[in-house]
C-alpha positions in Angstrom: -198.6 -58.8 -9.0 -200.7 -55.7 -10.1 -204.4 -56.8 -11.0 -204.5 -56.5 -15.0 -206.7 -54.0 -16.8 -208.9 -55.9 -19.7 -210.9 -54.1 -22.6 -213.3 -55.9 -24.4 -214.2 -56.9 -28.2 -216.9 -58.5 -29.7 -216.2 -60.1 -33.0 -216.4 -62.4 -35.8 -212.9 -62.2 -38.0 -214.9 -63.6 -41.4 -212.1 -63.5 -42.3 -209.6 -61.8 -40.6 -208.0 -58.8 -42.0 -206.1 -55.4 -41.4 -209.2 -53.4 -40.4 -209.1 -56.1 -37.3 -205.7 -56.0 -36.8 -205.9 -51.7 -36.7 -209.5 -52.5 -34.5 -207.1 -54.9 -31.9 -203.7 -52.4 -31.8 -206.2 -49.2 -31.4 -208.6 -50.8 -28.5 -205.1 -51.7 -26.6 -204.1 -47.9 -27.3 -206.8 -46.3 -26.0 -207.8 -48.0 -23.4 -204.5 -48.7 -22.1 -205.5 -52.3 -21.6 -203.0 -55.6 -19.9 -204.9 -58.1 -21.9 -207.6 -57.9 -24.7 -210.5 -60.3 -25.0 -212.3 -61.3 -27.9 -216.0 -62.6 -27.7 -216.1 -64.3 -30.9 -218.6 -66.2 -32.8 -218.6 -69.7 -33.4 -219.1 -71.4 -36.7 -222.3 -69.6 -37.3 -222.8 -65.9 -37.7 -225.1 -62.7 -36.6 -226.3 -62.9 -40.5 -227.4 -66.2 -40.4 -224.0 -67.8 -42.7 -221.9 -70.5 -42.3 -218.4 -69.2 -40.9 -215.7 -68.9 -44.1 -213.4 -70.9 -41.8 -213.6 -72.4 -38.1 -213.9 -71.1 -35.8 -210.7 -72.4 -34.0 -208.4 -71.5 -37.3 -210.4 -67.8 -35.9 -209.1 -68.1 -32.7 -205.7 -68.2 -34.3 -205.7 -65.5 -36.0 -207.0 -63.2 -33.2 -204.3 -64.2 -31.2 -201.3 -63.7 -33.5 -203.4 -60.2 -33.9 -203.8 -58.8 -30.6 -205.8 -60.5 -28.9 -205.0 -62.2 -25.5 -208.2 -64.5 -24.3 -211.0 -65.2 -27.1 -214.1 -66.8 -25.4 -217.4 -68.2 -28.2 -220.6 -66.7 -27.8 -222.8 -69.0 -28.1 -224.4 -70.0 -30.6 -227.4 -69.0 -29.2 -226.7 -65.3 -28.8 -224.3 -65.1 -32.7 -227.2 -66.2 -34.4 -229.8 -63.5 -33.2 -230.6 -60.1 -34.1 -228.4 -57.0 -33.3 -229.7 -56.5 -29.4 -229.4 -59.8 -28.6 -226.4 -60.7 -29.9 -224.9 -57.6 -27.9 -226.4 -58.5 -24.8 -225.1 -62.0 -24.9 -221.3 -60.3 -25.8 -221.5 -57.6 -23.1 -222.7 -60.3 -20.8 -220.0 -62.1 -21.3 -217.7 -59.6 -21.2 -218.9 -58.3 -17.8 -218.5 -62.0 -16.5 -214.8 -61.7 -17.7 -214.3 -58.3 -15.5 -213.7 -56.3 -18.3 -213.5 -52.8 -17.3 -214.4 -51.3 -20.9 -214.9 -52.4 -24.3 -214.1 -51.3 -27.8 -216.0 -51.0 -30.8 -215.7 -49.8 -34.4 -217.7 -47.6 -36.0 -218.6 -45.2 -38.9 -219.1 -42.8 -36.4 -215.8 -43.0 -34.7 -217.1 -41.4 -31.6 -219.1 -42.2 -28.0 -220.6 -39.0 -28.0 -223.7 -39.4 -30.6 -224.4 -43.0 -29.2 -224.8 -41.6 -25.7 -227.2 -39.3 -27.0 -228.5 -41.5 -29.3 -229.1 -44.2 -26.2 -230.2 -41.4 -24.1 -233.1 -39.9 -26.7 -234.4 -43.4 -27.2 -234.7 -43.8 -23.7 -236.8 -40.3 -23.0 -239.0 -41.4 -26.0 -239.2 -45.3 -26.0 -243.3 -45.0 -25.6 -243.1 -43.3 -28.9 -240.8 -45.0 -30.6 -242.1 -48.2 -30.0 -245.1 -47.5 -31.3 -244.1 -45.6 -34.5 -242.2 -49.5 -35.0 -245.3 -50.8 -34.7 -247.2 -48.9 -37.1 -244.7 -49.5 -39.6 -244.0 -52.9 -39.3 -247.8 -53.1 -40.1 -247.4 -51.3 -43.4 -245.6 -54.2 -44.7 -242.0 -53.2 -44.0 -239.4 -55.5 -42.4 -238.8 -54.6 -39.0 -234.8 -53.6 -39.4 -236.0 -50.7 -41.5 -238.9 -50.0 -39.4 -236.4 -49.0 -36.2 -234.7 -47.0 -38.8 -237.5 -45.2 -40.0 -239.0 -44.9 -36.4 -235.7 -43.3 -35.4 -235.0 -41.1 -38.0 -238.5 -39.3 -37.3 -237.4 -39.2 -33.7 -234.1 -37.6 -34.4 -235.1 -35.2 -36.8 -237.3 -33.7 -34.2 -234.9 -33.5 -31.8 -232.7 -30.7 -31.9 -231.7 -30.4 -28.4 -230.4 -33.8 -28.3 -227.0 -33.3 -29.5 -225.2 -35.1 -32.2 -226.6 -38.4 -32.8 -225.3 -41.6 -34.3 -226.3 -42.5 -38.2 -227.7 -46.1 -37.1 -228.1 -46.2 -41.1 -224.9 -47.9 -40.6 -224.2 -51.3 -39.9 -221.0 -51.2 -37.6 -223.1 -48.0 -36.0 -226.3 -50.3 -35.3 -224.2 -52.7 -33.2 -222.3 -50.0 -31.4 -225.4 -48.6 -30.5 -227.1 -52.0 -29.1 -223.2 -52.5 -27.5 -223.9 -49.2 -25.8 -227.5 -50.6 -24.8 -226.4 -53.5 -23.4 -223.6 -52.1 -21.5 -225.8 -49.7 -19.9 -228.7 -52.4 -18.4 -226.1 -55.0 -17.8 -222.7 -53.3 -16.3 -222.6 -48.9 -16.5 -219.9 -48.8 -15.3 -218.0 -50.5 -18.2 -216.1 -47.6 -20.2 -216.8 -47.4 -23.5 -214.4 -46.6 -26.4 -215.0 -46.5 -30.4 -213.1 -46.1 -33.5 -213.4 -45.0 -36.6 -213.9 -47.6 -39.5 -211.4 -47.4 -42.5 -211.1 -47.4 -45.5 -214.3 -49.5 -47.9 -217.7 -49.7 -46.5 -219.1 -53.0 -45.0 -221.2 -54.0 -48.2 -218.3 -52.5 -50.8 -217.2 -55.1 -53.0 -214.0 -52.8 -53.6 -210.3 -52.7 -52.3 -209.1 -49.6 -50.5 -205.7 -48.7 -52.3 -204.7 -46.4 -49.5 -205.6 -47.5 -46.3 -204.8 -51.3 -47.3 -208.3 -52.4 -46.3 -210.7 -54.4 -47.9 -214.2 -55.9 -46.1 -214.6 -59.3 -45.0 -217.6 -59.4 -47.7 -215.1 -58.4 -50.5 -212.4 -60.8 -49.1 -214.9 -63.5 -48.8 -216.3 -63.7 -52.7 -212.8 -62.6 -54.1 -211.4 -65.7 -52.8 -214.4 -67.9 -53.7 -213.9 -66.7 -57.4 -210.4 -65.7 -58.2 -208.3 -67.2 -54.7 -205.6 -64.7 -53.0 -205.4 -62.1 -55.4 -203.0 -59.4 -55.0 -206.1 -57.2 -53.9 -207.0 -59.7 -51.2 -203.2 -60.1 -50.1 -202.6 -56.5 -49.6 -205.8 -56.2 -47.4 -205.2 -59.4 -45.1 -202.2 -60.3 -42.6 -199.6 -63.5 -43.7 -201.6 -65.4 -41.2 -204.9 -64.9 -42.7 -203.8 -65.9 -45.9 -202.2 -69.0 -44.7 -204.9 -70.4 -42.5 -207.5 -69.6 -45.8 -204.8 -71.6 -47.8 -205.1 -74.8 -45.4 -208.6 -74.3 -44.5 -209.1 -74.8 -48.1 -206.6 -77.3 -48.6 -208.2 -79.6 -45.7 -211.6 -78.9 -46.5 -211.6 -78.8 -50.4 -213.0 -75.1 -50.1 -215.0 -73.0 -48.0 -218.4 -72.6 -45.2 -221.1 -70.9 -47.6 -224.1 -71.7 -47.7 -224.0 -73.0 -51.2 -222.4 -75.5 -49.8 -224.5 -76.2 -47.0 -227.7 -76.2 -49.2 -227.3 -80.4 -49.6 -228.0 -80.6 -46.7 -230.6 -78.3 -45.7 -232.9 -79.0 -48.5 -234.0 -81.9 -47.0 -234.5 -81.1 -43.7 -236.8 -78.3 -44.8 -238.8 -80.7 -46.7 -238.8 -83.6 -44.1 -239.8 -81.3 -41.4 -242.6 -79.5 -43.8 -244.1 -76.3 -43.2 -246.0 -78.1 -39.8 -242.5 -78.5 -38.4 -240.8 -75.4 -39.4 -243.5 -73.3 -37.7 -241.8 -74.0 -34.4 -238.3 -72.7 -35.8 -236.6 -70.0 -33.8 -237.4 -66.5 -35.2 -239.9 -68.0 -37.3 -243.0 -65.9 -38.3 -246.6 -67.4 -38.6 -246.9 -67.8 -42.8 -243.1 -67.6 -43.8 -243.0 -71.1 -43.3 -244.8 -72.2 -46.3 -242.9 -70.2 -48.4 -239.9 -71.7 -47.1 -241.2 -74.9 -47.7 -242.7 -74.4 -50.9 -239.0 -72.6 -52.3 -237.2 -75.9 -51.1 -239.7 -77.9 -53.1 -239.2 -76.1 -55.9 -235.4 -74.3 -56.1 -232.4 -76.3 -57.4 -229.7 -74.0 -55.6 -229.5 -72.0 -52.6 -229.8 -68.6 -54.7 -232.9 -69.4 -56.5 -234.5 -70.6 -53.2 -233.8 -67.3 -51.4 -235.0 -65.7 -54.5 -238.2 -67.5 -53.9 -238.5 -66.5 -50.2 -237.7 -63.2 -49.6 -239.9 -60.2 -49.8 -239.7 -56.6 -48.5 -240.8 -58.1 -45.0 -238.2 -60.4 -44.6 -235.0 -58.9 -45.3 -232.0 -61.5 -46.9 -230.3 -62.1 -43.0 -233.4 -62.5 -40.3 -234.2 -65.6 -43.6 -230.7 -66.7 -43.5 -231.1 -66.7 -39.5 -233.8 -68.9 -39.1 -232.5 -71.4 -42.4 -229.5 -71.5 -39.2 -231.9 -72.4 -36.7 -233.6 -75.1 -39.1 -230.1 -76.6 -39.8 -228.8 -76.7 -36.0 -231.8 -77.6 -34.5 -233.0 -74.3 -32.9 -236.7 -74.4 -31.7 -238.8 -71.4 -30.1 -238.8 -73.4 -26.8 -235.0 -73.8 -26.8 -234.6 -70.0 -28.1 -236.7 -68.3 -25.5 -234.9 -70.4 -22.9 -231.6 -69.7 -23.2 -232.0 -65.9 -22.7 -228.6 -65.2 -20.8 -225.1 -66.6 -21.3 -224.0 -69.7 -18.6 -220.2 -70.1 -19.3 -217.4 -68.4 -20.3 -216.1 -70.8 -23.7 -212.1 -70.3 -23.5 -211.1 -71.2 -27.2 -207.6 -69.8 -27.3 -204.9 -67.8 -24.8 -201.6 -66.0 -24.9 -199.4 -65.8 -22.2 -201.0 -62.7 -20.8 -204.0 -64.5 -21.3 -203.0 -66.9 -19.0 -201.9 -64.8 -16.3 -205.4 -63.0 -16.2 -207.4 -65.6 -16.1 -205.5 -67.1 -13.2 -205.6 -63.8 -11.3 -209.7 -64.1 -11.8 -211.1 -67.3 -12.3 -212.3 -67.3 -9.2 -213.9 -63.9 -9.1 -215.7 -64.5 -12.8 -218.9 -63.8 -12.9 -219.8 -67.3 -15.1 -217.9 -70.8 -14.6 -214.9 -71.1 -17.2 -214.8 -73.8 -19.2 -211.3 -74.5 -20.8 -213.2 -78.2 -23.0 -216.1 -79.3 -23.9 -216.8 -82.5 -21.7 -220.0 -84.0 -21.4 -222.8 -81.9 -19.9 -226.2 -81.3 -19.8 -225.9 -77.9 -20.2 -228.6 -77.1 -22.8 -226.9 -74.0 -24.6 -223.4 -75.7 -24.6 -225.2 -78.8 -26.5 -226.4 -76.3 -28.6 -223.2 -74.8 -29.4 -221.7 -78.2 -29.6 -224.7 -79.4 -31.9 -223.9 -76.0 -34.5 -219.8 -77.1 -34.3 -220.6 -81.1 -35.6 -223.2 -79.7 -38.1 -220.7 -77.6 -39.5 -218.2 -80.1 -39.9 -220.2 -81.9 -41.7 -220.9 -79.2 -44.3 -217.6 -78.5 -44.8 -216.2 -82.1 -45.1 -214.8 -82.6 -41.2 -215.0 -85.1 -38.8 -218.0 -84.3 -36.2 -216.6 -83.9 -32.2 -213.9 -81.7 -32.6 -215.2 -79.6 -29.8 -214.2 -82.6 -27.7 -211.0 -82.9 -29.5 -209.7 -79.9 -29.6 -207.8 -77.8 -26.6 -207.4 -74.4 -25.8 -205.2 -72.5 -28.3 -202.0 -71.4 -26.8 -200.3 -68.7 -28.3 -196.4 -68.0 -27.5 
């Protein structure tokens, strides 16, 4: 048998909808892959939410969508900002022998991240230290790389076209591209285009048939499947949201998870919450003091956020306060230890049996007992969400692979 070509995408599917479904067919296209494997989130997400629905009705859906293999990133790596939550993806796809990897983008082309990667690179002394000097200022440190970069680039005329990492699906192409280089150059990289309505639009595209996960997400929470949401997800989709919501009397939000994390903020007090992962020295008194005095989850953000702390890097340590996630723990686990098979096709199958052996991490097909600190992690965030959205805790133990036919 011929050794199988795999491409590589890193993912979330909150929910899943046709601008996946287009990202999935394309990446197979152009790469002229045998198998494609999704690194996937778990039941908590790069912006610091609750996922919309579990991760293994996810897994589902990426395989009746393209997808042949999805491993989890841990939790430890999907909850963490843009670099490191690409450096735990590429790792593990470079552990899976994947031979390139496929991103979207509003850029729709390698070209400007190369240069992009390859500018920051000739100028990270000065780069760095324009961050710094803003971050000082006052402003939060996401727009302090922008602002840092955009003086860099408009200097730079020689460099070529760069990428507009004013973009969100640009800004984790770009760390993609980072990653790959330190961790395996000589994974090919391939990008395309993003259709139709922008990541933050609330809008349906009538043309294209797309619609964001954002807009798919708080349409359903206020009007259900409308027609709008319909025409922009696949049959699937809107079945597993109908029995996700069905089974679970609604949806992962964290207005919903606020019950619960109200009182660990104030049990644990601002003494505690100092030792929070990603938490910085002072925030966590006005975490404290917002949980002490808020009545829902939107006037407690309301309370907490300021220019320095932008709505997601908050959301991401409220994460790390409801799943346990200490500095310590963080720090740690700096590199992925396992390659988490939730779900397979039959060409799925095949690949993994041709390379299990040659992985470059151990595969792990269920979650038995272990002390394995980041898969206790992981297994700690999948038992926390159950809770929140009405399950039974342990389906990590209870649940197989997904098979696809």
């Amino acid at each position: 048998m011929s050794v199988m070509k795999a491409a590589g995408v890193v993912v979330e599917y909150n929910p899943l909808h046709n601008g996946h479904v287009h990202h999935l067919k394309e990446t197979r296209r152009l790469t002229g892959a045998d198998v494609v494997i999704a690194v996937m989130s778990g039941n908590f997400l790069q912006r610091g939410e609750p996922a919309f629905i579990d991760k293994w009705m996810r897994t589902e859906l990426a395989l009746c969508s393209g997808a042949d293999i999805v491993f989890e990133l841990p939790y430890r790596f999907a909850v963490a900002q843009a670099s490191e939550f690409a450096e735990g993806a590429i790792g593990i796809l470079a552990a899976a022998r994947c031979g390139m990897f496929c991103f979207g983008s509003e850029d729709g082309s390698v070209e400007p991240f190369r240069n992009t990667l390859r500018l920051l690179q000739e100028e990270e002394s000065g780069y760095d230290a324009e961050v710094r000097r803003i971050v000082k200022t006052g402003i939060s440190y996401p727009a302090a790389l922008s602002r840092a970069y955009r003086s860099i680039a408009d200097v730079s005329a020689d460099a070529g076209p760069l990428a507009d990492l004013t973009k969100p699906n640009n800004i984790l192409g770009f760390h993609y591209m980072k990653a790959a280089s330190s961790i395996t150059p000589e994974m090919a990289a391939f990008t395309i285009e993003r259709t139709g309505t922008g990541y933050h639009e609330l809008g349906a595209d009538p043309d294209s048939g797309i619609m964001s996960a954002t807009a798919i997400r708080k349409a359903v929470m206020a009007e259900g499947l409308t027609s709008d949401v319909l025409h922009a997800i696949p049959d699937h989709t809107a079945d597993a949201l109908e029995r996700f919501r069905k089974a679970h009397g609604g949806f992962g939000g964290w207005d919903r998870f606020w019950p619960i994390l109200r009182p660990l903020i104030i049990r644990d007090g601002a003494s505690r919450l100092k030792e929070v992962a990603e938490m910085t020295e002072g925030l966590e008194y006005r975490i404290a003091r917002a949980a002490h005095e808020a009545s829902s989850y939107t006037e407690f953000m309301g309370a907490v956020k300021t220019k320095r702390y932008t709505w997601t890097r908050i959301q991401r340590i409220l994460t790390h306060i409801l799943c346990g996630m200490d500095k310590n723990e963080f720090s740690r686990l700096s590199h992925p230890r396992y390659l988490r098979l939730l779900g397979m096709t039959a060409a799925g199958r095949t690949y993994l049996n041709q390379n299990k052996d040659r992985f470059g991490l151990p595969l792990l097909s269920r979650a038995a007992s272990t002390d394995d600190p980041m898969l206790k992690a992981d297994i700690r965030a999948s038992d926390l969400y159950a809770i929140g959205t009405g399950d039974r805790p342990g389906k990590d133990f209870r649940t197989p692979p997904i098979i696809a036919d």
